[in-house]
N, C-alpha and C positions, 0 to 999 in steps of 0.2 A: 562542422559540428555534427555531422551524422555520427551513431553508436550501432550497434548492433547487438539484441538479445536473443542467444539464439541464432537462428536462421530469418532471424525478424527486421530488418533495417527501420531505424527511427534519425527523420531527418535531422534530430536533434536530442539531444536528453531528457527535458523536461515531460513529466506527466504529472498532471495532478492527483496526488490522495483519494484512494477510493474515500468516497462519502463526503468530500467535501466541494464537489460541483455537482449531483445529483447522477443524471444522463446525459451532462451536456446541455439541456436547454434553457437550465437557470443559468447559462452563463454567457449564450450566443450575442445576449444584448450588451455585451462588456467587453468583448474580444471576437477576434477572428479565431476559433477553434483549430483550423488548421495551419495554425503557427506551428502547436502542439507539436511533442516528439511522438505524443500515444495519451490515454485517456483512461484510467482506470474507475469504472463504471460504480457505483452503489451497491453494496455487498447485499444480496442476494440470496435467501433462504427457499426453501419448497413453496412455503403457504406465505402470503402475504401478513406483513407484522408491523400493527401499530405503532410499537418500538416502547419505550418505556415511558412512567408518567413523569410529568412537566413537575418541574423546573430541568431541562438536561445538557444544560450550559450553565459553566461560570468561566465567566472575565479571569484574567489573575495578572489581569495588571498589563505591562511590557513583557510579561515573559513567556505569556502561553495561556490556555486554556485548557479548562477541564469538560468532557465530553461524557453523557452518557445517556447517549440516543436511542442505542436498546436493536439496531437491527432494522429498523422502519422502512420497509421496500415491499411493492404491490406483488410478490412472489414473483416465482420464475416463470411461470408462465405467460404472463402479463408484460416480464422482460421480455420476454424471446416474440411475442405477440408485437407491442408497440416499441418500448424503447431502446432496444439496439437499433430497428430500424428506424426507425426519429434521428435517433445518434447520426446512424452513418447518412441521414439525408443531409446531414450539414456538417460530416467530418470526415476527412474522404482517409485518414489515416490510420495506423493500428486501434483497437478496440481491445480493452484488455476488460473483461469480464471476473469482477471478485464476486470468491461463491463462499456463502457460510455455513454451515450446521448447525446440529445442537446434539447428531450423531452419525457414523460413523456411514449411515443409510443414507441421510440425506444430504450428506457432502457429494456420495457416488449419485442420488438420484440428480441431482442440480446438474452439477458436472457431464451426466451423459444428456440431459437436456440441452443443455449449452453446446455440448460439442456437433449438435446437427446444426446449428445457427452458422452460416457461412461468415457471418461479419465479425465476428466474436476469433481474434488471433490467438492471444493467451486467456487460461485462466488464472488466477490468481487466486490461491484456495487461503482465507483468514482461518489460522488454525489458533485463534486467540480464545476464539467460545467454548463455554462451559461444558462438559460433558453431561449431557443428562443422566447416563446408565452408570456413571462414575464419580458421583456424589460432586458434579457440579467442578471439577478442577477442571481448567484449561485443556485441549486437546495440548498444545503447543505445548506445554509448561516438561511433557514427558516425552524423551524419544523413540520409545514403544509407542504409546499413542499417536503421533506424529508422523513415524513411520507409517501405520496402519492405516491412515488416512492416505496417506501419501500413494503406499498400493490401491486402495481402494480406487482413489480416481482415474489412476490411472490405465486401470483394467478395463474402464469406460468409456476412456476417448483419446483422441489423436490427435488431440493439438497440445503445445507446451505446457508446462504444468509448472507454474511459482508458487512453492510457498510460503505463505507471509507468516513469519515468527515474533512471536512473543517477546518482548524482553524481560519481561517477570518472572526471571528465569534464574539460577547459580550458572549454567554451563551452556551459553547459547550454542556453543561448538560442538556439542554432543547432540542438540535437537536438530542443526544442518546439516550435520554430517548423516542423522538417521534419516532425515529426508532424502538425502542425495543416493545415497545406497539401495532407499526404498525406489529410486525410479526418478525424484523431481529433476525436472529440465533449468529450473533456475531456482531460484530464493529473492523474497523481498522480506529485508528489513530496517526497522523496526514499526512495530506497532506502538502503540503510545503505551506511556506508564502510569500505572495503577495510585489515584491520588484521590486527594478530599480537599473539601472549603469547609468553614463552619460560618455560618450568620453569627455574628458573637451578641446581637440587639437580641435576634428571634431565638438564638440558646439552640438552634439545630441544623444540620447538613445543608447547605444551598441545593445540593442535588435530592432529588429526592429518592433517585437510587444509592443515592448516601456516598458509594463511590464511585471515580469514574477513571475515563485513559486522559494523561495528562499529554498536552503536547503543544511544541510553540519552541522557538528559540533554543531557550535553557534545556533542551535535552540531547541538543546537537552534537558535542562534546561526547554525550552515552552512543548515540547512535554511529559517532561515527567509529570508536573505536569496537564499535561490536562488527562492523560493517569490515574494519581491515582485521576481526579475529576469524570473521566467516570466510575471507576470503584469501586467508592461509590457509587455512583448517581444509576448504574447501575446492583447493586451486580447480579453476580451469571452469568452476560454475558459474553463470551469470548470476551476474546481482543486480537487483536494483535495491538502492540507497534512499531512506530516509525517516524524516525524524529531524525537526529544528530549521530544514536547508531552508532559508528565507533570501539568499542572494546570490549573483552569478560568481561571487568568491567562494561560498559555501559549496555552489554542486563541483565545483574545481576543488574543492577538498574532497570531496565525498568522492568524487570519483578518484584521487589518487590515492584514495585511502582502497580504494578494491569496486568499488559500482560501476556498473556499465551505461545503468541512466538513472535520476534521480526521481522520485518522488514530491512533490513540494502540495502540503497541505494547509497547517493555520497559517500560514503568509498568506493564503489566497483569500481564506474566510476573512482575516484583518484587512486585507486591501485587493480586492477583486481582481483588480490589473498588474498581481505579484506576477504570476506564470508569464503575462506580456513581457511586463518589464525587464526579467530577468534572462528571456531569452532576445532581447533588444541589449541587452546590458553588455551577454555572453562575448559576445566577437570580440568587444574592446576589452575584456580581460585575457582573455585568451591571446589579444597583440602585445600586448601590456607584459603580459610572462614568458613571451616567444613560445606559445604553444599554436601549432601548424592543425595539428588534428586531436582533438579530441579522446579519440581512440588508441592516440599515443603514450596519455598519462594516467590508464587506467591500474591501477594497482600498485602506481612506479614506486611507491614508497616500502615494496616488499622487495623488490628489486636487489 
């Protein structure tokens, strides 16, 4: 079951969604942490951020959920302070560290923060936020901008550099490809998709930021085919895959569709012991389809 991202060996594929197990210790009472293949930490700005106002959840049923939490993490300082180290006192495996902005500044200042933290393996730069100095569009959504960020971090520091892409996008294969050029050491995607609920008694938005990133299930189909366009487009780059993957058939797709390890986020928020299960689940799929190693069916359907 081992993968490798990078120069980075994971005993396994699974990692959890940034943002949907915190630092790791909302979740120690639920699982043994170091099943985990790697652990992608709470996205991470300069200054510490309330995040946005309540209501920033809605249900939507069996199919997924609508998120729009706003960024809500005690800065990086405060990271680099307590909770990597909390993290690694009860998770002896990769640390993967997602850093966000709001520009171009405090993508690189995060980033060279983190790169002195020894526990912290990858970063994972979420290039989904707003551009402040650019009337508010996505970094991700543009290749120029994308790229730009891309150098930035990486002019900062010396550990691997993923960046997580947008799917709210016409040509995801032009915003990977400007990363890849610009310097990134890998690529993760997807991010969630851009959606709404309406209260239709109260006549207005369940969210109160009106919109949010949708994700769960129903968008695995999108993710995955973006996942085997990035990694045509982009041979030879690591990916990690996700978006939807809720089962040990799911990261066997995702990974023959081009990822090197998976992702798995609303499966974990719906049932805590998804990540468990699913890597308990893995071996007997993998006997079941006569796969030996894991690392053998990464991308095989480009083959």
């Amino acid at each position: 079951m081992k993968v490798r991202l990078g120069n980075i060996e994971l005993k396994n594929p699974i990692i959890p969604a940034s943002g949907t197990c915190g630092f790791g210790q909302e979740m120690r009472e639920w699982m043994d942490l170091n099943m985990l293949g790697a652990i992608s930490t709470k996205g991470t700005t300069r200054e510490a951020r309330y995040g946005n106002a309540q209501p920033r959840i809605a249900e939507c049923g069996a199919t997924g959920m609508l998120n729009a939490v706003g960024l809500q993490n005690p800065g990086v300082e405060e990271v680099i302070r307590h909770e990597i180290p909390a993290l690694r006192a009860i998770y002896q495996g990769p640390i993967i560290a997602n850093v966000s902005g709001f520009n171009i500044e405090e993508y690189a200042y995060v980033c060279e923060r983190i790169d002195k933290e020894t526990d912290a393996a990858i970063l994972e730069v979420n290039i989904s936020c707003p551009n402040v100095h650019n009337g508010g569009m996505a970094f991700g959504t543009s290749p120029e901008a994308a790229a730009a960020v891309t150098r930035a971090v990486k002019a900062v520091t010396k550990k691997p550099v993923f960046m997580k892409l947008s799917p709210n996008v016409t040509d995801i294969t032009a915003i990977a490809r400007a990363c890849v050029e610009a310097g990134a050491d890998g690529l993760c995607l997807i991010n969630t998709i851009l959606g709404m609920r309406i209260d239709i008694r109260q006549r207005k938005p369940v969210l109160a930021n009106r919109y949010g990133g949708y994700s769960g299930l129903c968008i695995f189909p999108i993710a995955l085919r973006m996942v085997n366009q990035v990694s045509q487009a982009c041979p030879g780059t690591p990916i990690i895959g996700c978006g939807g993957v809720s089962s040990a058939e799911d990261v066997i797709e995702m990974m023959m569709a081009g990822a090197n390890a998976v992702e798995i986020g609303a499966a974990g928020l719906r049932n805590p012991k998804a990540w468990q299960e699913i890597i308990e689940t893995l071996p007997q799929v993998m006997k079941d389809l006569h796969i030996d190693h894991l690392q053998d069916i990464i991308g095989i359907v480009n083959r």
